[in-house]
C-alpha positions as CSV (number, residue, x, y, z in Angstrom):
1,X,23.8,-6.6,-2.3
2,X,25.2,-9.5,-0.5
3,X,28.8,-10.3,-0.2
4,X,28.5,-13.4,-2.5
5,X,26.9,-11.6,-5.8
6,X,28.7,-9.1,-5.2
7,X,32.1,-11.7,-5.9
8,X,30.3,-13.4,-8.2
9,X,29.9,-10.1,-10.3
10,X,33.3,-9.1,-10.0
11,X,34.5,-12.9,-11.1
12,X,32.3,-12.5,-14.4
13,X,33.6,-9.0,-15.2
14,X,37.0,-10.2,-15.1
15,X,36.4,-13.1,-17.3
16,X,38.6,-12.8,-20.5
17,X,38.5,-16.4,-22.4
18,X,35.6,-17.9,-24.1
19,X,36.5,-21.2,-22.8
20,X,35.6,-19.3,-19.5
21,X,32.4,-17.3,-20.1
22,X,31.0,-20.3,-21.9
23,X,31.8,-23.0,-19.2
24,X,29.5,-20.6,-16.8
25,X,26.9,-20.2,-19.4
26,X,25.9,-23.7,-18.7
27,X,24.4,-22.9,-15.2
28,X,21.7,-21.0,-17.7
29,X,18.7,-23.1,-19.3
30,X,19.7,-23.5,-22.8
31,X,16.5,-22.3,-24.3
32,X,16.5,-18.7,-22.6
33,X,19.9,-18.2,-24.4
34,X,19.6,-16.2,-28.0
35,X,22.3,-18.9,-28.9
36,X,22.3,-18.4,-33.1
37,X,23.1,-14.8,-32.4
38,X,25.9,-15.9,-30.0
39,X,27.5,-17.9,-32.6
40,X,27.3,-15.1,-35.4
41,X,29.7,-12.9,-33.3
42,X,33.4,-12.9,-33.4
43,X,34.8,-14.5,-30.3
44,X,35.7,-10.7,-28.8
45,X,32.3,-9.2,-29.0
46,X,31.0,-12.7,-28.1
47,X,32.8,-13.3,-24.7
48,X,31.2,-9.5,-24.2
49,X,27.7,-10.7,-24.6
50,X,28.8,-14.0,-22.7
51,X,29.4,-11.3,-20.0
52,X,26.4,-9.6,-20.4
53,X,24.0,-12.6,-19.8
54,X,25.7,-13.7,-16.8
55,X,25.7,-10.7,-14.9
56,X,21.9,-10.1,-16.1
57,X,21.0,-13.6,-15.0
58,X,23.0,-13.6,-12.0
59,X,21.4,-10.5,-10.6
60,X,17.6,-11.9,-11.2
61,X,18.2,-15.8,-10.8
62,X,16.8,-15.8,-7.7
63,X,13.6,-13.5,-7.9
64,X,10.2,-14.4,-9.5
65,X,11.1,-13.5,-12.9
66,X,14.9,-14.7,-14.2
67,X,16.2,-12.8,-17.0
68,X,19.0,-13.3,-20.0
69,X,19.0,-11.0,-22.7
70,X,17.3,-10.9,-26.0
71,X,19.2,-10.3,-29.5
72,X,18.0,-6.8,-29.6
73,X,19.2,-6.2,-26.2
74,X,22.6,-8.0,-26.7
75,X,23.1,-6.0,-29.9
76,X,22.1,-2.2,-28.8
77,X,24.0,-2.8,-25.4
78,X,27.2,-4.6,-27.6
79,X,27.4,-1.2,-30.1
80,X,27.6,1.0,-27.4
81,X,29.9,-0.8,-25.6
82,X,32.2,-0.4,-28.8
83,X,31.7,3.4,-28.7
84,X,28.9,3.7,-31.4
85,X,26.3,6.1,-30.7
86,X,23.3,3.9,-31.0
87,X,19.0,4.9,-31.9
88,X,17.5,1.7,-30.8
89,X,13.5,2.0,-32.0
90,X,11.4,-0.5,-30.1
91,X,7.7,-1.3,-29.5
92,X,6.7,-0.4,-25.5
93,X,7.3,-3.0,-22.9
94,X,10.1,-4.5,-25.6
95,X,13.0,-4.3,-23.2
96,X,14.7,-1.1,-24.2
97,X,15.8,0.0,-20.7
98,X,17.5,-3.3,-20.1
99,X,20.7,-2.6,-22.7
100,X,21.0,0.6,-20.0
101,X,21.1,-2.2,-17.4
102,X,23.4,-4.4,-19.6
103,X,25.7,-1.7,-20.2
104,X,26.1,0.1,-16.1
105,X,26.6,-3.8,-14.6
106,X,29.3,-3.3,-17.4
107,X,30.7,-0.5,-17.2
108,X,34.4,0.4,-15.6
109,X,34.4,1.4,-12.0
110,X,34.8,4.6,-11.4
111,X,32.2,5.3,-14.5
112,X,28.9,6.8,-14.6
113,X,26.2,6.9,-16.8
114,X,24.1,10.0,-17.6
115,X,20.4,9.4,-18.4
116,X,18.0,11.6,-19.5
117,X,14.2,10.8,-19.2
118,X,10.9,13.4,-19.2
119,X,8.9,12.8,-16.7
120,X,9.4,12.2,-12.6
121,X,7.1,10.0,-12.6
122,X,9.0,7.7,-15.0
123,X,12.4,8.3,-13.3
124,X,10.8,7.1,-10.0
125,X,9.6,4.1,-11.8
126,X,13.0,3.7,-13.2
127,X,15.1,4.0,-10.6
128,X,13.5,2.3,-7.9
129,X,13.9,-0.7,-10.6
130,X,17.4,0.0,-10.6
131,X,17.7,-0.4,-7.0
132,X,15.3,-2.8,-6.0
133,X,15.8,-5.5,-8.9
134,X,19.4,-5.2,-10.4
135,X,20.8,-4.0,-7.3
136,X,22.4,-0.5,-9.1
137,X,23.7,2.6,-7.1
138,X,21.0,5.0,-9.2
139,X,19.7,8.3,-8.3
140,X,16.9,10.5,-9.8
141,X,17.7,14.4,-10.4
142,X,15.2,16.7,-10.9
143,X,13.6,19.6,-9.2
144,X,13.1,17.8,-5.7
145,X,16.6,16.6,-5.4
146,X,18.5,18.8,-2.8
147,X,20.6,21.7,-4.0
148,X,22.9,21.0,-1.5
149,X,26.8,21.0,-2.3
150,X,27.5,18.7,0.0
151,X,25.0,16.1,-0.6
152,X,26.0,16.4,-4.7
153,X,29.8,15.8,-2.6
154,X,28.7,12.8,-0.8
155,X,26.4,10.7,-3.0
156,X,27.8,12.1,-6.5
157,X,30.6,13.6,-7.3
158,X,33.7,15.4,-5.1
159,X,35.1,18.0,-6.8
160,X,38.3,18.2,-4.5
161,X,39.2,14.8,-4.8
162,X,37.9,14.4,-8.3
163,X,36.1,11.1,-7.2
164,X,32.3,9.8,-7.3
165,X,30.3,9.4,-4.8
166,X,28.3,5.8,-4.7
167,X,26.3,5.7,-7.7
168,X,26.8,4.1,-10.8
169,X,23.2,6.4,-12.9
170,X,21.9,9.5,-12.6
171,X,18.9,9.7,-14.1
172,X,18.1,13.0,-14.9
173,X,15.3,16.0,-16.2
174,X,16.6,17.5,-19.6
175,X,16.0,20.9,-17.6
176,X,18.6,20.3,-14.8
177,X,21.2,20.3,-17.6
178,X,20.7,24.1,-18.5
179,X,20.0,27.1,-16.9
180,X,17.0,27.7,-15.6
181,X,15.1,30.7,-16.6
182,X,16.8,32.9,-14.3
183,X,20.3,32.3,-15.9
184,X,21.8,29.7,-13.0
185,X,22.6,26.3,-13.3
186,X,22.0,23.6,-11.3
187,X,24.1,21.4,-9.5
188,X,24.1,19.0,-12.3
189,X,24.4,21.5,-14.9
190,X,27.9,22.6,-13.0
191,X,29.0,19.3,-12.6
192,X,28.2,18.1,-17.2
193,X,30.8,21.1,-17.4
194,X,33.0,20.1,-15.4
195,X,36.1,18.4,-16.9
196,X,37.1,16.2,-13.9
197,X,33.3,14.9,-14.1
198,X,33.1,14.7,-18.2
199,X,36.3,12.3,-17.6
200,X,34.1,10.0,-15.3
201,X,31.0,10.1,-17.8
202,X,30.8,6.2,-20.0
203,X,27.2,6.2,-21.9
204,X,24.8,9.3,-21.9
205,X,21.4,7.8,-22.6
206,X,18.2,9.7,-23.8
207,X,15.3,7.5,-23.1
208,X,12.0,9.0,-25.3
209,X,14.6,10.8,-27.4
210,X,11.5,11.6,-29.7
211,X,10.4,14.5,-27.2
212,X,13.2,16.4,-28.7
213,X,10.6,17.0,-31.6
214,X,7.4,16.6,-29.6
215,X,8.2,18.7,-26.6
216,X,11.2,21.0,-27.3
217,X,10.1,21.8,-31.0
218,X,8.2,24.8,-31.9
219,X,4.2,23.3,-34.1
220,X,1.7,24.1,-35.9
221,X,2.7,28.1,-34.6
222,X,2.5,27.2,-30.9
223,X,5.7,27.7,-28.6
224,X,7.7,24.5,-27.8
225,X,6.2,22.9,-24.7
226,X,9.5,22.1,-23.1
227,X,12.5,24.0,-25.2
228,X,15.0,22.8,-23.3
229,X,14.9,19.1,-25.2
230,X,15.2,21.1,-28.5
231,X,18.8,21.5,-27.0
232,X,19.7,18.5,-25.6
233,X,22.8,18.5,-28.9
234,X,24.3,20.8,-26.8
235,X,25.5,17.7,-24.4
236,X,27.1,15.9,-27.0
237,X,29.4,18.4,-27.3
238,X,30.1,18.5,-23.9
239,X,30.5,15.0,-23.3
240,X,31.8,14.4,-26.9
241,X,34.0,11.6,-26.4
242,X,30.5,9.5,-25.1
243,X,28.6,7.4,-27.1
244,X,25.2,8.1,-27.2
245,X,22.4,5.4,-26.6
246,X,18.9,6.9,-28.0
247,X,15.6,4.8,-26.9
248,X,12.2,5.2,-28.6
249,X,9.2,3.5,-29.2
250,X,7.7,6.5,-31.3
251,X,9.8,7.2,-34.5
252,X,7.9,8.4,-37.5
253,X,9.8,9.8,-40.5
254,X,8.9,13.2,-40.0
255,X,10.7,13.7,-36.6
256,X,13.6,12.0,-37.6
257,X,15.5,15.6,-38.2
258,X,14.8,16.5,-34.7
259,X,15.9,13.1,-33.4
260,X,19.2,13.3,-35.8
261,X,19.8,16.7,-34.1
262,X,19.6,14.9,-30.6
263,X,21.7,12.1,-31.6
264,X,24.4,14.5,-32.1
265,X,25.9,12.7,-34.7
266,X,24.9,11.5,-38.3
267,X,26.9,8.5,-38.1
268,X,25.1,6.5,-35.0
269,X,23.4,3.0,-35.9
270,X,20.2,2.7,-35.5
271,X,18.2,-0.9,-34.5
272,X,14.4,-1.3,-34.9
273,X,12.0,-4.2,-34.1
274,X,8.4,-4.1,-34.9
275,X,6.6,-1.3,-33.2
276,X,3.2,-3.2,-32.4
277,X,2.1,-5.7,-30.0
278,X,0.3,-9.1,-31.0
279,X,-1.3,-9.1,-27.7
280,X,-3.4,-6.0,-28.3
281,X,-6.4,-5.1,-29.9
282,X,-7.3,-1.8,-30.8
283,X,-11.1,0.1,-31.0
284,X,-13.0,2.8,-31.3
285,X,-16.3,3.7,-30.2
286,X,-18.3,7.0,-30.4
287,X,-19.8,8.6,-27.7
288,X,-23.6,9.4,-27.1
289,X,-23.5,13.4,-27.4
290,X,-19.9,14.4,-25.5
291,X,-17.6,12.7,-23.1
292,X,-19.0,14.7,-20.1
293,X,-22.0,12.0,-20.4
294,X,-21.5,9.9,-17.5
295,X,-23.1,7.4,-19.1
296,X,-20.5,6.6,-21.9
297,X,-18.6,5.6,-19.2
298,X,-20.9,2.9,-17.6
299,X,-19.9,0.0,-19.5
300,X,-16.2,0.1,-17.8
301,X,-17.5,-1.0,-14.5
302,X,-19.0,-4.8,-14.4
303,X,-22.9,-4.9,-13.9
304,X,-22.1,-8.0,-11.5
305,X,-19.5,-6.2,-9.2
306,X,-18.7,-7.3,-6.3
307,X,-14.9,-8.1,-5.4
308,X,-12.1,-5.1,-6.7
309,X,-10.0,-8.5,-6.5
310,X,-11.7,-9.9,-9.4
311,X,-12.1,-7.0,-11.9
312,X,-10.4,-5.8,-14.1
313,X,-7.7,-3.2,-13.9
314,X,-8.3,-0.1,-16.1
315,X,-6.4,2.9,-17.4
316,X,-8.1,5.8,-18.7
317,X,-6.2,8.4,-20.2
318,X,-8.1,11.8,-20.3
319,X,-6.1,15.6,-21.8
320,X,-7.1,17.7,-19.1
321,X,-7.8,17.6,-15.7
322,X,-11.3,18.8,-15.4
323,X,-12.2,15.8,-17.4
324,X,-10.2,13.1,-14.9
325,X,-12.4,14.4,-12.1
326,X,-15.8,13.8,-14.2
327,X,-14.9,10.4,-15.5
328,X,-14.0,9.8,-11.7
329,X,-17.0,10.6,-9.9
330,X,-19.1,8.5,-13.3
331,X,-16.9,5.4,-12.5
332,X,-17.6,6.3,-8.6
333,X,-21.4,6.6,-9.3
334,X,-21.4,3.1,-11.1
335,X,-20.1,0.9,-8.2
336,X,-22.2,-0.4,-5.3
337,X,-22.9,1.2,-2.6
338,X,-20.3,-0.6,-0.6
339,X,-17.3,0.1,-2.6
340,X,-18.0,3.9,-3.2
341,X,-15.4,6.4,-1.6
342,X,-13.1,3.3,-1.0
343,X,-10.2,4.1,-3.5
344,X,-11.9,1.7,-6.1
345,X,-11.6,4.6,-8.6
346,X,-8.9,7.3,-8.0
347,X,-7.6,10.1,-10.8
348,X,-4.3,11.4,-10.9
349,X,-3.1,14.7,-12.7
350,X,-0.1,17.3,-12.1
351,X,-2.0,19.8,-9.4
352,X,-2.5,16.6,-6.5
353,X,0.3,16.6,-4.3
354,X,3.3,14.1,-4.6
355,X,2.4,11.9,-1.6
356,X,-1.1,11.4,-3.3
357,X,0.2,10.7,-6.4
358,X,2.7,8.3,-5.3
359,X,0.1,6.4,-2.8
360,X,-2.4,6.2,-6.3
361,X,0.0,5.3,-8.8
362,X,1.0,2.3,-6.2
363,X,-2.7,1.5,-5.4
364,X,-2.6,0.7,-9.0
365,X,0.1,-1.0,-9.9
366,X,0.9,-3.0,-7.1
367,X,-0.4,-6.9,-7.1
368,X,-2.8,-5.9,-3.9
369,X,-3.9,-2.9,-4.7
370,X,-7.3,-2.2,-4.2
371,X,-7.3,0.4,-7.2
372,X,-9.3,-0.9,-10.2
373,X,-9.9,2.3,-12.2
374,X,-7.1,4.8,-12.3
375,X,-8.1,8.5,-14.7
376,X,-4.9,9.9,-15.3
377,X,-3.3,12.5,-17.4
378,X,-0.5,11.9,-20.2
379,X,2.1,11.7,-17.3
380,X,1.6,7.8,-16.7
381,X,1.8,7.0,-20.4
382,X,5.4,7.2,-21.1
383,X,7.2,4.3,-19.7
384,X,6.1,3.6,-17.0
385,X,5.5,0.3,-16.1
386,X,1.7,-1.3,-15.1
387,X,2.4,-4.8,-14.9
388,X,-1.7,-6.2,-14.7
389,X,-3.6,-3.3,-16.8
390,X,-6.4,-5.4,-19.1
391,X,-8.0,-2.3,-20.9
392,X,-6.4,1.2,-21.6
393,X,-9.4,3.8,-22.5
394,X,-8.7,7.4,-24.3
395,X,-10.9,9.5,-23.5
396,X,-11.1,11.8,-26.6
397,X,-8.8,11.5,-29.7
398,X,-5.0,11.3,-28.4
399,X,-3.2,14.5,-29.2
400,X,-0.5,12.7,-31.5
401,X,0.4,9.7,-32.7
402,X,3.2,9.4,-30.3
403,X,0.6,9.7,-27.3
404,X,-1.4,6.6,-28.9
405,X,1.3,4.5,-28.7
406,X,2.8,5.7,-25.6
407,X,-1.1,5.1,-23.7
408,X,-1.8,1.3,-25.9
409,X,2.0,0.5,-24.4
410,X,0.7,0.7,-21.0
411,X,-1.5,-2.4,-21.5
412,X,-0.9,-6.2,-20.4
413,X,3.0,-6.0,-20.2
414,X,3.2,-9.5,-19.0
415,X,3.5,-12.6,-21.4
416,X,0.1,-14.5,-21.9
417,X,-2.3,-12.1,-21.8
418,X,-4.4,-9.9,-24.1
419,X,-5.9,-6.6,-23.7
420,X,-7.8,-3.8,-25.7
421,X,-6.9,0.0,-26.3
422,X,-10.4,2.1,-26.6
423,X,-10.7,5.5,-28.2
424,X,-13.9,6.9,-27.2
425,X,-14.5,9.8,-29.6
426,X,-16.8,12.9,-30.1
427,X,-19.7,12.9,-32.6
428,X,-17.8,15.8,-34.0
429,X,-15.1,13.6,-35.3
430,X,-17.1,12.0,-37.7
431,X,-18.0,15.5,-39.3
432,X,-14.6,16.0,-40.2
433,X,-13.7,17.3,-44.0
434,X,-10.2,15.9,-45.0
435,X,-9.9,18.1,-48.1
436,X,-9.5,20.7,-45.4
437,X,-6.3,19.3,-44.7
438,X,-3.0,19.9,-46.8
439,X,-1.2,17.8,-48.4
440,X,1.6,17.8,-45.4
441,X,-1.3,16.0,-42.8
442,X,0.1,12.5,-45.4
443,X,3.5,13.0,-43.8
444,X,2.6,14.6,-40.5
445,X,-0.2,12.7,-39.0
446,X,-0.5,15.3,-36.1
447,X,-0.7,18.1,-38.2
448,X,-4.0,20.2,-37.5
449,X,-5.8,22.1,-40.7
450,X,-4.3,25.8,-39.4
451,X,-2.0,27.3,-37.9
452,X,-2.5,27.2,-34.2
453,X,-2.5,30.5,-31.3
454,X,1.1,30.7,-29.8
455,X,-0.1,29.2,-26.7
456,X,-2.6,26.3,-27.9
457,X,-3.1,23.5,-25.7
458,X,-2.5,19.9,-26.6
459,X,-6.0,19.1,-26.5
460,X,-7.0,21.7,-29.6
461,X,-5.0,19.5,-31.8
462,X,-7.8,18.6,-33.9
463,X,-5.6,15.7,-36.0
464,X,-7.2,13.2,-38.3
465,X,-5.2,10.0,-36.9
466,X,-5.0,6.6,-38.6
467,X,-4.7,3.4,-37.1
């Protein structure tokens, strides 16, 4: 960050009259600014969100896409600021991670904030965001982060002088906040129960709070996939003095206990927009006799292709891995000759190694990435952002309601455009007998018609799911 934003920052953060913050408001275009809600707060909370807009605007001004705020934004990031605990429920690519922006450019130095997000891949995503666009001193912590004491003491936190390093978020695995398995704790488990670190703690933030029910609940008879977010109530009362900021896009009324529990309090506010997307339209087609027909698959690749450049990008979402490898070699099979074994079509699960993951995902997602056709598994669903994607195809019925939204929310997340979310579904679906289900499937969308074996896999979740 140059020297001038870096003075400019500091001048808006120290601005303390409305006179002030509104006077450098003007350098804004007035139609960006959510003025009505502006002029509906009192003049203390309003020179805040005066604050807020400036240093968003400031930091993006000069990069392809300028940003200020939205009233949802403004809102979540002004409750926290007041100390509330705060459940903000919000359709994908809505801008939920921004009030996390909002709030760190905010936030006192000498402060950190604690995030906590599931996947790797997502806190890659996030964090090189952080960096990259709004210029924040972030750092991801999860398994491949050194154990070293004296990295933790340089770039995060010295325990001797009780002082932090340069960062301003950690984003963080739920797992490196408890003991492992083999009773020890991690360096940023030691460090949440540390007092002199607690005291240097602002915001903890849970983004995809509703995997506390999804992931670290016991279902349908199976263990909990990953118990440790069944505990994450455990931080609140080690950093109880911290509000909590709660982000989800997938919020049905029968997780809500789970996501109450997470919260750690019963007295947090909660903001919800509309959880579906105008811009996307959502089918279902049923596949000639199983998805290992390579032939279902034919009518994702043009008949007249000849430029990567000028197809479209598609996502296809498959629940296991043996099934991203056959949808990759059909997809291969139906391109010319001269594209085949070019990285036209790659597939992406857990077992590849990091640097092919990383050089796929980016293949994908970058503007000139040769990448058309990208089979992945359910870890590029959540969150993470694909700016150009035009169609997003399940292969097979989603394993939950949560994962259908999660996978649609991947599609078209820039303004202007439309896009389509495909199910392609087994024959066998249609032979389903709903009196087999009990009552509870009306509340619990998910819920299969028995009992499942302890360790069931996602993919034997055979749900009746409802648009």
């Amino acid at each position: 960050m140059d020297a001038q934003l870096v003075s400019e920052l500091t001048g808006i953060r120290s601005i303390t009259s409305e006179q002030d913050a509104e006077k450098r408001l003007q350098c804004i275009p007035k139609e960006l600014v959510p003025w009505d809600f502006l002029w509906s707060l009192e003049t203390k909370d309003r020179v805040v969100a005066y604050k807020f807009c400036l240093l968003l605007w400031s930091i993006t001004k000069d990069t392809k896409t300028p940003q200020v705020p939205r009233k949802l934004q403004l809102e979540a990031a002004l409750s926290v600021y007041q100390q509330r605990s705060t459940l903000v429920v919000a359709g994908t690519n809505s801008g939920k991670t921004l009030v996390v922006i909002l709030l760190v450019l905010l936030q006192q130095p000498g402060s950190i904030t604690v995030m906590l997000s599931p996947f790797k891949r997502l806190q890659e995503t996030m964090v090189n965001d952080m960096k990259e666009r709004y210029h924040l001193r972030a750092f991801a912590v999860n398994e491949d982060t050194p154990s070293d004491p004296d990295w933790w003491k340089s770039h995060v936190f010295n325990r001797k002088t009780k002082s932090l390093g340069a960062v301003d978020i950690l984003v963080t695995t739920v797992e490196q906040c408890f003991r492992s398995d083999s009773g020890h704790l991690s360096q940023m488990g030691q460090l949440l129960r540390l007092p002199s670190f607690q005291q240097k703690v602002c915001y903890q933030v849970v983004d995809e709070i509703h995997e506390a029910f999804f992931s670290g609940t016991p279902l349908y008879g199976a263990h909990a996939f990953r118990p440790k977010w069944g505990c994450i109530d455990e931080l609140r009362r080690l950093l109880s003095t911290v509000p909590v900021l709660g982000l989800t896009a997938s919020c049905p009324g029968h997780i809500m206990a789970s996501i109450n529990k997470a919260m750690g309090t019963p007295t947090y506010f909660r903001l919800q927009s509309a959880l579906n997307r105008q811009n996307i339209t959502y089918a279902f087609h049923c596949v000639v006799g199983g998805l290992h027909v390579p032939e279902n698959f034919r009518c994702l690749v043009s008949p007249t292709f000849c430029d990567p450049a000028k197809h479209m990008r598609i996502l296809i979402f498959c629940d296991n891995k043996q099934l991203t490898w056959t949808v990759r070699n059909a997809l291969e099979s139906f391109l010319p000759d001269e594209w085949k074994g070019k990285g036209v079509v790659l597939h992406y699960h857990s077992f590849m190694s990091q640097a092919y993951l990383t050089q796929a995902h980016k293949a994908f997602t970058t503007e000139g990435g040769l990448c058309r056709f990208l089979v992945a598994t359910s870890g590029e669903s959540t969150g993470v952002d694909f700016p150009d994607v035009d169609i997003v195809v399940n292969a097979g019925l989603p394993p939950s309601r949560k994962d259908k939204l999660q996978r649609a929310g991947r599609l078209v997340r820039r303004e202007g455009k439309q896009g389509i979310f495909l199910i392609l579904y087994e024959p066998w679906v249609n032979e389903v007998d709903l009196s087999e289900y009990e009552n509870e499937w009306i509340i619990d969308p998910d819920r299969p018609r028995k009992k499942l074996a302890t360790h069931a896999s996602c993919q034997r979740l055979d749900s009746f799911y409802k648009m």
